[in-house]
LUMTI-743162 format. One record per residue (C-alpha): x, y, z; chain. Coordinates in steps of 0.001 Angstrom, whole numbers, plus 500000, padded with zeros to 6 digits. Layout:
<rs>
u_v_w_chain
X_Y_Z_A .
...
</rs>
This chain:
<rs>
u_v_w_chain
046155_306574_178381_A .
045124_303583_180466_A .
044381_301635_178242_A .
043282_297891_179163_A .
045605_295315_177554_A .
043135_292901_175683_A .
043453_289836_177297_A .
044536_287034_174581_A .
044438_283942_176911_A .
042373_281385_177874_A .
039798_281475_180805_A .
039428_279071_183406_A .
036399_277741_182105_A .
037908_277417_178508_A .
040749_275590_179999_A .
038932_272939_181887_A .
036556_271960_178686_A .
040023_272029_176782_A .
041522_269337_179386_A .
037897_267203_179277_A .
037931_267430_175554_A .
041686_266112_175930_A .
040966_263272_177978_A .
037871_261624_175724_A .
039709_262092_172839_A .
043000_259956_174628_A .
040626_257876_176216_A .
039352_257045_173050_A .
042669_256676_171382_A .
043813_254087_173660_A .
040480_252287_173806_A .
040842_251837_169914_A .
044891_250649_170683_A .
043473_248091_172812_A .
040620_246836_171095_A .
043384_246877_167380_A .
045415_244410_169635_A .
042705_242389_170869_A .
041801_241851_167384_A .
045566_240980_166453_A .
045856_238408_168804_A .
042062_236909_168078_A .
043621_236698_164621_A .
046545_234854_165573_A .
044960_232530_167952_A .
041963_232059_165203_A .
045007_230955_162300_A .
046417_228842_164542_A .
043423_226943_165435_A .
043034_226242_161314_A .
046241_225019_160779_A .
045572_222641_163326_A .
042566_221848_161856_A .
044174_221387_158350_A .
046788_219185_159917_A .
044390_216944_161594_A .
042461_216823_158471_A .
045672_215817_156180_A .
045812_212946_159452_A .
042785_212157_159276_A .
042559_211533_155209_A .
045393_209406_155710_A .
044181_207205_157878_A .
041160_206632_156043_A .
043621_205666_153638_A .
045324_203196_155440_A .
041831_201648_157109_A .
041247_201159_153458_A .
044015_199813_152609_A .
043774_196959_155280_A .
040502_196212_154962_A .
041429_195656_150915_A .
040178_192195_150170_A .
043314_190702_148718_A .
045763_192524_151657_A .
042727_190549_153953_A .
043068_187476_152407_A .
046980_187877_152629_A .
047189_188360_156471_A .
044377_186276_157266_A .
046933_183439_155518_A .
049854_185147_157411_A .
048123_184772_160734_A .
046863_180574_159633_A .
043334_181997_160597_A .
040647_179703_160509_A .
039093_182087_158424_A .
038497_180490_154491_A .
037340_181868_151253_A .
033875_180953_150857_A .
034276_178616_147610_A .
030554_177681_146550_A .
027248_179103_148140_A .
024604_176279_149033_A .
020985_176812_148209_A .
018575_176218_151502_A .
015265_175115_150715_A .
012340_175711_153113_A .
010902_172771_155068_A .
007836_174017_155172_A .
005766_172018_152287_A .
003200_174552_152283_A .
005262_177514_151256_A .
004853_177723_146949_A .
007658_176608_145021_A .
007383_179946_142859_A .
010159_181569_144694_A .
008065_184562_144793_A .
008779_186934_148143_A .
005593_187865_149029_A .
003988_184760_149170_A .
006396_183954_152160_A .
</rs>
């Protein structure tokens, strides 16, 4: 009649691999947390950084568009009047002959 109860819990040696087992698996948990929110904010920082970029693109186009616009040849000529530059229109273009008498009359490039 004694009879041994049958011992249903855990042993020491069960319950220390049961706490390690516990620990990777948190330690894990939290590692992945962190690394989720590193991620999160690379994203953020990473979308902000383009819509800077797009921004100072857009600025950039338009002022290649007004550089354009300035250096437009009538807008140049208008200014140029505006400001009583010394600056004309060229009107005719003068022909320069060579001095040289030796040169052939030909016009030919390579003979030069």
């Amino acid at each position: 009649m004694n009879h041994r109860k049958s011992a249903t819990g855990l042993a020491f040696p069960s319950l220390i691999l049961l706490i390690i087992a516990v620990v990777i698996v948190s330690s894990g948990g939290i590692g992945y947390v962190v690394m989720k929110n590193k991620q999160l904010t690379t994203r953020s920082k990473i979308a902000k950084i383009q819509s800077e970029m797009d921004e100072h693109n857009v600025s950039i186009t338009l002022y290649q568009s007004d550089i354009e616009e300035t250096l437009g040849y009538y807008r140049l000529r208008r200014q140029l009047a505006e400001m009583r530059s010394p600056l004309v229109e060229i009107k005719y273009v003068e022909v320069c002959q060579d001095p040289n008498p030796q040169t052939p009359r030909d016009g030919s490039v390579a003979a030069r």
